[in-house]
C-alpha positions in Angstrom: -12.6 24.4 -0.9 -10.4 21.3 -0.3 -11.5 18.8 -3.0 -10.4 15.3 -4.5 -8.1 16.5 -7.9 -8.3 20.3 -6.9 -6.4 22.5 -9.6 -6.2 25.5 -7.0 -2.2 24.8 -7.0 -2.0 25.2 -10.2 -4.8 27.6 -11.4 -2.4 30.7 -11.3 -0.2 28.6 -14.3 -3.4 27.8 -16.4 -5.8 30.6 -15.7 -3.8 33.4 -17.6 -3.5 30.9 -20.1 -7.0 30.5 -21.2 -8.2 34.2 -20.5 -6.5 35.2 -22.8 -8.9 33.9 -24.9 -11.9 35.5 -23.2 -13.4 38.6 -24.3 -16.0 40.3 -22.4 -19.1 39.1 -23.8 -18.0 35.1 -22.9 -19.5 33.4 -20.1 -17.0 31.2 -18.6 -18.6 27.6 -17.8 -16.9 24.8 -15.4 -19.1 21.8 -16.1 -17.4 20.0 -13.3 -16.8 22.7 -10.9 -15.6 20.3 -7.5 -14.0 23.0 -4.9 -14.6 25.9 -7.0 -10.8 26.6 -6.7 -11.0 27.8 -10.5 -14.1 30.0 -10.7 -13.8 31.7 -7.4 -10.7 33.5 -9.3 -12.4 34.8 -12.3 -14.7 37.7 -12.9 -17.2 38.1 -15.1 -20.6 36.3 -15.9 -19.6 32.4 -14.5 -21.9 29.3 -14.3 -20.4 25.6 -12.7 -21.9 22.4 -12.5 -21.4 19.8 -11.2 -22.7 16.0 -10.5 -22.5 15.9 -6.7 -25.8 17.3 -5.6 -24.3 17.9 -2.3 -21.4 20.0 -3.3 -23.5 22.5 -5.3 -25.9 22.8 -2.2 -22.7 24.0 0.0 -22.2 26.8 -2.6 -26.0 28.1 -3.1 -26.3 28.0 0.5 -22.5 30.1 1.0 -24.5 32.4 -1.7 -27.8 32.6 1.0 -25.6 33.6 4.1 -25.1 30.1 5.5 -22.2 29.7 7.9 -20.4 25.9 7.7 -20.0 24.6 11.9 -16.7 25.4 13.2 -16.4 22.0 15.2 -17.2 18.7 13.1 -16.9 15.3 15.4 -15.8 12.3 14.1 -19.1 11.1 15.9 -20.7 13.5 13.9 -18.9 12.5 10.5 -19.9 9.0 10.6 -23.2 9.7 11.2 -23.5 11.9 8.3 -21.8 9.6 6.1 -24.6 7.5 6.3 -26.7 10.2 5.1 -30.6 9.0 4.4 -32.2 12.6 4.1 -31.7 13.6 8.1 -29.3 16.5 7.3 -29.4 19.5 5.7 -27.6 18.5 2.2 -25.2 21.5 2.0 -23.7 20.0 5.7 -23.5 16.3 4.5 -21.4 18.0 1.5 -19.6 20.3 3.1 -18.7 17.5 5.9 -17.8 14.6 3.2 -15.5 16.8 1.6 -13.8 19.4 3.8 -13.4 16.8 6.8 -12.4 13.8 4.6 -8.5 12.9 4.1 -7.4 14.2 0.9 -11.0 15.5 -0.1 -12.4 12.5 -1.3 -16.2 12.4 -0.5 -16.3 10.4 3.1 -12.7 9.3 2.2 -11.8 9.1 5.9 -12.2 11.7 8.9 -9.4 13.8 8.8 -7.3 13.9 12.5 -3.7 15.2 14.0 -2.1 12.8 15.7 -0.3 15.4 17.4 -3.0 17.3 18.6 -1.3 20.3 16.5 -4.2 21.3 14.0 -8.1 21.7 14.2 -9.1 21.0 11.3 -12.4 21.4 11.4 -11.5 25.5 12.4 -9.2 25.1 9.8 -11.9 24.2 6.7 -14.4 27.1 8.4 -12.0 29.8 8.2 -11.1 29.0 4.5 -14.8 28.0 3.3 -15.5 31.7 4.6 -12.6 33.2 3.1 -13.8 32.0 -0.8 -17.8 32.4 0.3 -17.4 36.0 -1.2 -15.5 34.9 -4.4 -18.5 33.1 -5.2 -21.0 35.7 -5.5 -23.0 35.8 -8.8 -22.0 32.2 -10.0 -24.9 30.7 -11.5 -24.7 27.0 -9.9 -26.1 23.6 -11.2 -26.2 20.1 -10.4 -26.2 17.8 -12.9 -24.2 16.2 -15.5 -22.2 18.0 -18.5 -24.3 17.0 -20.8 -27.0 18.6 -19.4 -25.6 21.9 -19.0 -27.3 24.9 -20.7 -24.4 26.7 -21.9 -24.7 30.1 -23.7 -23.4 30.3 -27.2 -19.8 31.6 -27.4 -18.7 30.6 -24.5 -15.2 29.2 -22.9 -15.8 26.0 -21.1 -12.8 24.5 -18.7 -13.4 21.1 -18.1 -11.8 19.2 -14.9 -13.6 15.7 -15.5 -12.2 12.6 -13.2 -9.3 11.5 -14.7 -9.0 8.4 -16.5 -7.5 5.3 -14.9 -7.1 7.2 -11.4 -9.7 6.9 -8.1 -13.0 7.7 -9.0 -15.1 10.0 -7.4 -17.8 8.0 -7.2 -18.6 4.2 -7.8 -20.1 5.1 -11.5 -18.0 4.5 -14.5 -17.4 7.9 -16.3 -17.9 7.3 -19.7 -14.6 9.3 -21.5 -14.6 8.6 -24.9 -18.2 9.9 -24.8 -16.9 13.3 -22.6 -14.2 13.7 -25.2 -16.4 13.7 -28.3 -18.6 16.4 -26.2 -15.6 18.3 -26.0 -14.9 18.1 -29.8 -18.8 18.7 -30.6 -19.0 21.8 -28.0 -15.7 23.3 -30.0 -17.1 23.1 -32.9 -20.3 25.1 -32.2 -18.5 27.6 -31.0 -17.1 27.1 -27.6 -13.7 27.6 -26.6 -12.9 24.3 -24.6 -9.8 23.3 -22.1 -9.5 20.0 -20.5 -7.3 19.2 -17.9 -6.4 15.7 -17.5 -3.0 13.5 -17.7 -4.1 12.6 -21.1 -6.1 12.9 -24.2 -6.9 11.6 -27.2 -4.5 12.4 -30.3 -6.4 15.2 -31.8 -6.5 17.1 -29.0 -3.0 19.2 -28.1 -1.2 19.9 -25.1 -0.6 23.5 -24.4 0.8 23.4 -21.0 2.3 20.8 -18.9 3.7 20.7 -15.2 4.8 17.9 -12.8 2.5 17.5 -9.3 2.2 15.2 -6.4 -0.4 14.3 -5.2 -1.7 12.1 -2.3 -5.3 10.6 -2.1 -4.9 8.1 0.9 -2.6 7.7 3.6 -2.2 4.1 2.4 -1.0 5.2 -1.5 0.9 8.3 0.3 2.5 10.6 -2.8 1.9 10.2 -6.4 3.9 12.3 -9.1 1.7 12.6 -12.1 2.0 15.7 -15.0 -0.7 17.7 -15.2 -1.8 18.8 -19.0 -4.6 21.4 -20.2 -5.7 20.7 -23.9 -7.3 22.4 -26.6 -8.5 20.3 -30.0 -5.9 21.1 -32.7 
């Protein structure tokens, strides 16, 4: 699904990357799992989490049969941005992320000027086409740090990024996500982090330039995308 920082452009770079580490026995765990764009293309015993209640409703849902609308109104958008427990949560998610500019939760209702696109066909038709990919994923809503994660796992971790929009008002604490990281490797876990940076113990092992684009007001950013182990 479209979502704020998705890695789905570059998941075919990283993915081999850190199956190879994988043997059959690992469960792989995304404690922030946003669109899904990484665990809809692996196989195998999966669980992801996430801290947007809403998001995590859209996939248990997907997982129960439910179809997302085909037509969203910008009428209909603003009124469930305002969201007070009126709406079935996995539609207030589904809307506030697939509708919004750029993917950021109620960033905006996404439009074409020039009458050229629907988008709201356009999110249905791919919401649809992952639904199946998503089978069998064990789905949570909560923080990382609450997680139940089996031993022996591998653990990808796509936290928001320091120093760039947020996905929600909350501070996230990194310095405390980075010594989970180093705690979870050494009980066992086999840990990747994506992010622009990292702290100096913890080594790049693959590196790519990206642009991304957030707002139509802040247009294209180039930024490097890293994924890091702990040396």
């Amino acid at each position: 699904m479209k979502y704020m920082g998705s890695k789905n452009r570059i998941a075919k770079h990283i993915l081999p990357i850190m199956l190879k580490y994988r043997t059959s026995e690992m469960t792989w765990v995304e404690p922030f799992v946003g669109g899904a764009n990484m665990i809809d293309k692996v196989e195998g015993k999966r669980i992801g989490s996430d801290l947007n209640p809403f998001v995590i409703s859209i996939y248990k849902q997907l997982q129960n049969g439910w179809t997302p609308p085909q037509e969203v109104t910008e009428e209909t958008y603003n009124k469930l941005k305002n969201y007070k427990g009126d709406y079935p949560p996995e539609l207030v998610g589904y809307v506030g992320f697939q509708l919004s500019y750029g993917g950021k939760w109620f960033g905006g209702y996404r439009r074409d000027k020039e009458g050229k696109r629907n988008y709201s066909m356009e999110a249905h038709n791919n919401t649809m086409k992952q639904a199946p990919s998503l089978m069998g994923v064990e789905f949570h809503a909560g923080t990382y740090d609450e997680l139940d994660i089996p031993d022996g796992s591998i653990i990808y971790c796509d936290p928001p990024y320091a120093n760039t929009t947020k996905y929600k008002d909350k501070s996230f604490d990194h310095d405390k996500f980075w010594k989970w990281c180093e705690d979870m490797t050494n009980k066992g876990h086999c840990v990747f982090v994506s992010e622009y940076v990292a702290p100096d113990q913890w080594k790049c092992i693959w590196e790519k330039g990206t642009n991304s684009s957030l707002t139509k007001q802040t247009g294209s950013k180039k930024a490097i995308e890293r994924l890091f182990v702990l040396k």
